[in-house]
N, C-alpha and C positions, 0 to 999 in steps of 0.2 A: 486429421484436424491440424490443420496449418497456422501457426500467429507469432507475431513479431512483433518487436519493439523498435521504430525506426528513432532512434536517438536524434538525428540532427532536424527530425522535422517536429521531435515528442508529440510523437504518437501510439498508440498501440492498437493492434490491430488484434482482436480474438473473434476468430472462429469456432462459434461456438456450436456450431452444427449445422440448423436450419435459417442461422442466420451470422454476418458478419459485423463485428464492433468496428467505428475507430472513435477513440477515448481521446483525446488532449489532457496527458500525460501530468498537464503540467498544474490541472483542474482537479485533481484526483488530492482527495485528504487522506484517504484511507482506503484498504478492503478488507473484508470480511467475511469467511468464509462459511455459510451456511449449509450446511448439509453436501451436497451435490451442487450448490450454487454458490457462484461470488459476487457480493455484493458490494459494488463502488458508492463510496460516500463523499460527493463531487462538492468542489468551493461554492457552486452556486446555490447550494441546498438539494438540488436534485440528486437522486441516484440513479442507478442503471446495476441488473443484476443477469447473467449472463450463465450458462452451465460451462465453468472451467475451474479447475484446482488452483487453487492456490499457490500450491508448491510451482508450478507451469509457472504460474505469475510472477513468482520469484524469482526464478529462474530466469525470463525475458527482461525484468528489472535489475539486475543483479549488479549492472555497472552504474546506476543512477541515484538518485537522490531519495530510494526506495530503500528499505528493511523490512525486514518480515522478523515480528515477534512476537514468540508464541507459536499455537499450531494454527491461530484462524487469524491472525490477523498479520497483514504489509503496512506501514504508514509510510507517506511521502515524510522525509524531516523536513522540508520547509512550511510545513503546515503545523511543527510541533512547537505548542508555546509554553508549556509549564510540566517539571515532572518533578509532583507534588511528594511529600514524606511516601516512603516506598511501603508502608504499613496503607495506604492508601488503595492499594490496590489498582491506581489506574495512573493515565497521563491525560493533560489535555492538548486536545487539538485546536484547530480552528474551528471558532465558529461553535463553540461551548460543547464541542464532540469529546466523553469519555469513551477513552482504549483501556478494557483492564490489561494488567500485565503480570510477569512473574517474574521470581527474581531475579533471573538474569539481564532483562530487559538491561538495563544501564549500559550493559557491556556489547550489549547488541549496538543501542543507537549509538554511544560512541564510537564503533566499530566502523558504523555507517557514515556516521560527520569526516571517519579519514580515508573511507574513500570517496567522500566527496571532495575533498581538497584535493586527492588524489586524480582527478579526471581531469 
C-alpha cells in the first residue's frame, strides 16, 4: 500500500486497497479514526472514510498544517476556532464540529502552530 502527501499541489493520495483516494488536503477539518477505518470530516460537510491508520496519516502530514491528538484523532489547525475551558473535554472546529481531547492536547496544537510558521 502506496500513499503520499504531495505538499505543493495539497493533496493526499491513500491507497487504500481496492481503491485509491486523492483528498484536497486543504478541505479536510478533521480525521477520525474508527476502528480499521479513517474517517475525513471535509469543509464541505461531506466525509469520505477509507481503510488506513491513522498513525500512516500522521506520518504523510507531519510537515503541514496537520496534528494528531490523541489516539483517533488529526485536525487541520486552520479549521480550529475555539479551545474552550479544558474541563470541557473537547475543541471546536469548523463548522460547529466537536474533537474531544486530553490533556495534553494544548501542547500538541501549539507544537503544531510552530511548525507551521516554521514551513
Amino acid at each position: 500500500m502506496v500513499s503520499k502527501f504531495i505538499a505543493e499541489k495539497g493533496k493526499l493520495i491513500i491507497d487504500s486497497g481496492p481503491s485509491i483516494n486523492f483528498i484536497d488536503s486543504g478541505q479536510i477539518i478533521f480525521c477520525e479514526q474508527r476502528g480499521e477505518e479513517l474517517v475525513f470530516c471535509m469543509a464541505d460537510n461531506s466525509s469520505l472514510t477509507v481503510h488506513f491508520g491513522i498513525h500512516e496519516l500522521s506520518e504523510l502530514l507531519e510537515n503541514s498544517s496537520f496534528v494528531r491528538i490523541g489516539k483517533a484523532f488529526v485536525i487541520n489547525l486552520k479549521y480550529l476556532e475555539h479551545i474552550p475551558d479544558p474541563a470541557s473535554g473537547y475543541i471546536e472546529m469548523a463548522g460547529g464540529h466537536r474533537v474531544p481531547v486530553t490533556g495534553t492536547f494544548k501542547k500538541m496544537i501549539f507544537e503544531g502552530f510552530k511548525k507551521m510558521e516554521n514551513s
